[in-house]
Structures are given as C-alpha cells and as structure tokens.
N, C-alpha and C positions, 0 to 999 in steps of 0.2 A: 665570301666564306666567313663564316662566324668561330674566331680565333677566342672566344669567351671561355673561359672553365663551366663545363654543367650543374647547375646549380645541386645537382644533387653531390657531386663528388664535393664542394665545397662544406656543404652540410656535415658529409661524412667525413671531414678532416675535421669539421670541428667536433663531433661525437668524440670522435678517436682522442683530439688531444686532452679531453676533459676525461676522458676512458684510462687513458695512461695517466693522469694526474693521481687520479682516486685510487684505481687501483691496481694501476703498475708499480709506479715509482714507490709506495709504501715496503711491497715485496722485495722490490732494489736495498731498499735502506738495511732489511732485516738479513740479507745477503750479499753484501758488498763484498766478498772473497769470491762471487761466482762471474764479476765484474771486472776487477782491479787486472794489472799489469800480470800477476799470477796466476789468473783466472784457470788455467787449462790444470794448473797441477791441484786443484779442486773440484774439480767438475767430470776429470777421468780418472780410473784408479790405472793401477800397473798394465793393465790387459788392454786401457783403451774404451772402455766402458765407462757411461757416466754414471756418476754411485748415486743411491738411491735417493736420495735426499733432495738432488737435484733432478731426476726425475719426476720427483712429488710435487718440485717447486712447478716445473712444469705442467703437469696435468692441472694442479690447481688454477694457473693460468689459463689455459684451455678452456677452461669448462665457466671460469665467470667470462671469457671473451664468448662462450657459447651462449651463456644465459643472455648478455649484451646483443648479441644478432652481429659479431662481427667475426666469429670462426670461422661460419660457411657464409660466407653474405654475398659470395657469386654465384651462390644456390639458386635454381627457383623460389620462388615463395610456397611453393606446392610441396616442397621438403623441408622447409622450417629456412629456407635464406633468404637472403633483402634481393635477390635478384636484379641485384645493381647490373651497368652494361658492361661492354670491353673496355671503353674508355672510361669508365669511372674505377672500376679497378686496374688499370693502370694506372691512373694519378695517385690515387690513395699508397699504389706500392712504389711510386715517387716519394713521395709524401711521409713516409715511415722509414725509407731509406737516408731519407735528410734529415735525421734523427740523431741525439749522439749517443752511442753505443748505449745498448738496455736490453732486458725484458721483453719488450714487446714486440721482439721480433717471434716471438712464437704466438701471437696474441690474436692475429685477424689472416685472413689469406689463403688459410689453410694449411701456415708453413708448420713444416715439421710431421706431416703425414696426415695430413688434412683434408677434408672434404675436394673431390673433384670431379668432372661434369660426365666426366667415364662415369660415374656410378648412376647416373639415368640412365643408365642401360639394364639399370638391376630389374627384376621380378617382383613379385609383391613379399615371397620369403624371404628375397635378396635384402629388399628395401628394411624388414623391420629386422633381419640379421647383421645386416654390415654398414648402410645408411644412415639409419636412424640414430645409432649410437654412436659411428661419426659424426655429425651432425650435433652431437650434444654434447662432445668432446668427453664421452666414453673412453672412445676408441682411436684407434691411430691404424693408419695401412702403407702400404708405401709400393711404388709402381716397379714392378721388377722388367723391365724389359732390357740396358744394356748389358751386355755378354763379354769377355775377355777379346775373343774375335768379330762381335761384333756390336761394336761403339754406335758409330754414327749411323749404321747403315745395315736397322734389323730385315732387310730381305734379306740377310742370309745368319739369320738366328741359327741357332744347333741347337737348343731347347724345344725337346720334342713332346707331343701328348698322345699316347696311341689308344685307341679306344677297344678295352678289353670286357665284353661285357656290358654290365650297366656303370664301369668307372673308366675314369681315365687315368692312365699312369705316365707321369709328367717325370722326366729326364731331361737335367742340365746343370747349366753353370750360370747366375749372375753375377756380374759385378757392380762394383762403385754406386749400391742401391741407395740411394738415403734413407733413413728413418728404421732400417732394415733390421738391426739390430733387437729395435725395441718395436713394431708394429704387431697390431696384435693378427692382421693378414697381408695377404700380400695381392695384387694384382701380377699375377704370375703371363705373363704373354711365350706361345711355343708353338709350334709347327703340327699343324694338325693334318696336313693335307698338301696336295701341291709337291715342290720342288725348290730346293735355297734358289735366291734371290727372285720367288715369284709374289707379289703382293700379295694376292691370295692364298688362304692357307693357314693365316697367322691367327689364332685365336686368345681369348683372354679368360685367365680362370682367378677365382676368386678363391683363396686359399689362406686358411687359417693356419698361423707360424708354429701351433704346437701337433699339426696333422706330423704322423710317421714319415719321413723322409726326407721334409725339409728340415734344413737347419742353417745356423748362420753360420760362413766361414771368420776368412780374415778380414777383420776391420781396417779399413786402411787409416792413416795417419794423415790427413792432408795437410799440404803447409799455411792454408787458412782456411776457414767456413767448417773447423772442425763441426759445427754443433748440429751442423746436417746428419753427422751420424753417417757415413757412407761405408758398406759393406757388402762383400761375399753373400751372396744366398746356392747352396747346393741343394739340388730337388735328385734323388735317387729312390727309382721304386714308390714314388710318391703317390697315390693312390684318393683319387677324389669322386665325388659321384658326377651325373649328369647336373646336378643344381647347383654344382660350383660352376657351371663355362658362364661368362657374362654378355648377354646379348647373343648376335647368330653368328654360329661356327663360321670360322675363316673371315672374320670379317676385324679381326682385330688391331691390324696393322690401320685402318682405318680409324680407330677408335684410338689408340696413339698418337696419330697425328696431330688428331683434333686437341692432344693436351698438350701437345709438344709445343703447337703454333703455340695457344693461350700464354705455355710459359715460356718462350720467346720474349712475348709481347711483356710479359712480369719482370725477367730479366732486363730488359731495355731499360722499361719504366727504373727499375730499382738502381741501374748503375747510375742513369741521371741522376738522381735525388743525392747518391751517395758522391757524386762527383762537384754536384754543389755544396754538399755538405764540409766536399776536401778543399771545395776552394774558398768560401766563407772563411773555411777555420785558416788559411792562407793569407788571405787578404787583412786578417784580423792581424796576426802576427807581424806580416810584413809594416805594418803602421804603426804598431808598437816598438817594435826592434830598431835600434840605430845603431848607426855604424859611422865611423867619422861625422858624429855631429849632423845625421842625416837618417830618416825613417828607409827603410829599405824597398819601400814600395814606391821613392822616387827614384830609385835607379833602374832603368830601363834594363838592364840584364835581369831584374826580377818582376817589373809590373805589366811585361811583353809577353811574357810564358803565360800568366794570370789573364792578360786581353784573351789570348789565342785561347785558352780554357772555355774564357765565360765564353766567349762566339761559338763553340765547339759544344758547348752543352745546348744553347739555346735552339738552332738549327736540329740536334739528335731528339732534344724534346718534340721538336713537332714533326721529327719523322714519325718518331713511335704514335703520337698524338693520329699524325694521318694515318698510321696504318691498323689503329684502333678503332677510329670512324670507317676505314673503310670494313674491317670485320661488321661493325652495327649495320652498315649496309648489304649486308650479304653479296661484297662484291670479295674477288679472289685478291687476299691481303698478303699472299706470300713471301712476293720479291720485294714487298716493304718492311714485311714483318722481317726477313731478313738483315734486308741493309739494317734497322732500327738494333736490330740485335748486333750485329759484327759493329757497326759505329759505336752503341753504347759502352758495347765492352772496353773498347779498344781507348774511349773516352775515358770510365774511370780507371783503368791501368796510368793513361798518361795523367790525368789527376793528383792519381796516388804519387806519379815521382818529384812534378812539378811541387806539391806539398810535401815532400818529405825534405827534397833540395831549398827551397823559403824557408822550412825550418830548421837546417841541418842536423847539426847531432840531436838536436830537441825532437825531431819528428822522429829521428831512427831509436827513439827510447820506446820501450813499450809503456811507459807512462803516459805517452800519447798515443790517442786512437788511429794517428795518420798509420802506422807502424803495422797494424793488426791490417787497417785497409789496404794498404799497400801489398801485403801477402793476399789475402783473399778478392784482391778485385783480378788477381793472376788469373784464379780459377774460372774465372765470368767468359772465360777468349776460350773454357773447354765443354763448360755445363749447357745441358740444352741443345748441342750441337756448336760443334769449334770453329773457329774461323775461318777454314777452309770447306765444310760445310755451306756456312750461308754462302759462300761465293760461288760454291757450284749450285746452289738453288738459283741466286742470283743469273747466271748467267745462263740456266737452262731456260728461266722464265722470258729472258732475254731473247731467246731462240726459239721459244715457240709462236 
C-alpha cells in the first residue's frame, strides 16, 4: 500500500500557503482587532451579529479565494471547481487546521456557507440562480436540516412541506444552522411524504432567506467556533413554488447523508492538523521553559502526555487517510468514516488539555491560541454527529 501524499494535495498546499502569504495575511495586518485576544467583542455587536465591517472583510476574502480556484475546488471542473478527490481535500483541511489562528479559515473549502456537492443536484435555473453565484463567492447558503428534536437523527424531522397547488408550504423549526444568520438561501430539508422516522419522504428545497415566512430566530452563543454563525431558522406559512425542491421528491434524506459523510471526513482531517498544531506549540514551550535548572520537556510527567499525543495523531491520520481512499474507491466508507471522526475529535479535545496543562497559566490566557482551541475543539465530540452517534453507526456496521 502506498502511504505517499498525492502529489496533487502536496501542490495544493503549496498554492494555499503562497495564497495566504499574498493575500490573506495582508488583510490580517489591516485587521488585527478581528484576531487578538478580544477578538469576539469586535466581530459581534450586542445581539450576537457580526457587524458589518467584518462581514465585508469576509466576502472580500471569498470572492479573491473564488477568483484563486480554491472556494469551490471540491467542485467539479464542469461548475468552475478543481475537482480535487476525497483524500486531497481532506489533507488540504489538515493542512489549514495546522495553521496558527487567521483569516483563512474562510478562504477555501467552502467554510462559512460554501459551495457543496448537494447542489449537483440543481437544474439548469437552479444552476445559474444558486450555483453559479456560489461558486464565485457571490453568495452564501447554509444546510438547514438539524431540528430542536431532532439533532442526530433526521428520520424524524417535524419540518414539514405540504403541496398546495403549484407551491409548497414549508412548516418548522431549525436549529444550530451555521452560516444562518447571514446566507443569502437556505437548503431547507422537510417531510414531504411518508411517516417520522421513515427515510423516505424527506425532501430538499432551496429557499431564499428574504421569501415571507422564513426568518432567523435565536443565534446561539457557542463557547467556541463562534464564527460558524449557528442559528434558529423558523419557516411559517412559507410558501415556495415547484422550482425551489432540489433533485426528486423524497429523496433528500439521501442527499444529506452524502454531505454529512464528506463533512465527517473534513472534521477528522481538521482536528488532526489542529491537534498537531497544539502539540508543536507544546513541544516548543516545553524546551524553552525551565524549571529547577531543567527544560520541562525532560521530565517525564510532561514529555509522556506529548509521546502519547504525537502516537494518537499519527495512527487517526491514517485512519481518516484510509477512510478517504476507501470513499475514492467507491467502497462503503462509513464505519471508518466514523471511527476517523469520534477518534479525531476526541484527539484534539485531549490535545487541547495536554497543551494548556505544558503551558499552564500561559496557555489558559487568551493571549494564546491554545485557550480559544481548547473551547472549540469541545464542540468537534457534537458537530457533524456526536460521539454517541459514530458508535452506534460503528456498531451497526459491525452487525451487518
């Protein structure tokens, strides 16, 4: 088996880092308040919204990572993307997660309401209404399928679509949408047909945020990864025609899955990189720091947690790694996409303490980034599916 990097992902990390030299890190300099230790009390106002300013930074960024080929570059080439595999975009979101805090987290990937493979499903109107301008970083949309009841486990969504006529009127509640707030539609998924908890049934409509009856609710506050934007959407009496459903009626629990696996696999990749990223900055500290006339990384109470780290990232890398080649092989990647996913996370959580504990009161300052990661790698054991999730995929795959 060939444990090589693809020479294409290698290419594209070197784009990227020449990409962010030019014309990321410029924008950093001219914005360092949307960066620093107090970053949040500039970036949202009183309500929780980010003000406008820093939304502009953003789009600006978007749209030269779109002119670049690297917004949608898990695109086809047949809709303006590089059509890289599963396993080169997984490394690349290694790759940018082992990064130290920036900018360009909204830059490639399609983070922040970004191009994603559910939209080959669109029409030819769909394609030059809602693709095209994603795609060029226009636009922004964001995937509305988790519900207050139901999180992990949309066969039994309460978001319904009854077909009245030639429209459909869409009733419900979403939660904890990312990007929700500010997208300019939504991929709304609801019950068209069927019965709760029957796969079939679930469809997907494409739904502009300023149509009558959607709107955003409560933005929640998370204790890290504010900049996901994650929000309330309430659809009441919502009312859309027959050329907003995307792809065929009832099929759209299907067409979820297929993003959910992919961001799985993005998730995995991203804690790795970021779990290297916390033990790098560990390993540095610990050899600079002395303590009775001794660097801190020859005392085995600290360079033992650091072993057990690097062994712990290098084995999750090649889980996600095998379970990205097995997707390019159109073999069924679930039960690794899984594991890839609950070990990752659970890697950079223990990451995050192992480097906050090497640095003590130094890492629990927000003047270090370990601090920020340490809150937000929390969230990585609930996004995508939680840990209790992959185990029962895990073990169903197990039993079949």
């Amino acid at each position: 088996m060939d444990f090589s990097e693809p020479a294409e992902a290698t290419q594209l990390k070197s784009e990227l880092s020449a990409f962010i030299e030019t014309e990321i890190q410029p924008l950093e300099a001219e914005h360092e308040r949307f960066l620093g230790p107090d970053a949040e009390r500039h970036i949202f106002d009183d309500e929780f919204r980010q003000v406008p300013e820093y939304l502009e930074l953003k789009a600006t960024i978007r749209k030269r990572a779109a002119e670049a080929d690297f917004w949608g570059m898990n695109m086809p080439e047949s809709v303006g993307g590089r059509g890289i595999g599963t396993l080169t975009d997984a490394i690349v979101a290694e790759y940018l997660a082992n990064q130290p805090p920036g900018l360009h987290t909204y830059a490639v990937r399609g983070a922040g309401g970004g191009p994603t493979p559910i939209l080959l499903n669109c029409d030819d109107q769909q394609r030059d209404r809602y693709l095209e301008p994603l795609m060029a970083g226009e636009k922004t949309t964001c995937f509305a399928l988790t519900e207050p009841d139901a999180g992990s486990d949309p066969h039994f969504l309460e978001t319904t679509a009854e077909k009245e006529g030639d429209e459909w009127v869409i009733d419900g509640r979403k939660s904890w949408i990312s990007n929700a707030p500010y997208a300019d539609f939504a991929m709304v998924f609801a019950r068209t047909s069927g019965e709760p908890g029957q796969i079939d049934g679930i469809s997907c409509f494409l739904v502009d945020t300023d149509t009558p009856g959607l709107s955003v609710g409560d933005i929640h506050r998370p204790m890290g990864h504010a900049w996901v934007a994650p929000a309330e959407l309430e659809l009441e009496n919502c009312r859309v025609g027959d050329d907003a459903l995307l792809g065929a009626e009832g099929k759209g629990f299907f067409q979820a899955m297929e993003w959910i696996g992919n961001a799985r696999l993005g998730v995995a990749a991203g804690c790795v990189g970021s779990a290297e990223f916390l033990l790098e900055k560990a390993v540095d500290y610990a050899e600079e720091r002395e303590t009775f006339g001794n660097p801190l990384v020859e005392r085995q109470g600290i360079s033992f947690p650091l072993a057990e780290v690097a062994m712990d990232i290098e084995r999750t890398r090649q889980l996600y790694r095998y379970a990205a080649w097995k997707v390019e092989q159109d073999q069924d990647a679930r039960k690794e996409t899984a594991m890839a996913k609950l070990a990752a996370a659970k890697l950079e959580n223990r990451a995050a303490d192992v480097a906050m504990q090497v640095h003590g009161a130094t890492g629990y300052s927000r003047r270090e980034p370990i601090e920020k990661r340490y809150r937000t790698s929390r969230g990585k054991r609930l996004t995508e599916g939680s840990d209790e999730m992959q185990k029962q995929t895990i073990v169903r795959e197990l039993r079949d």
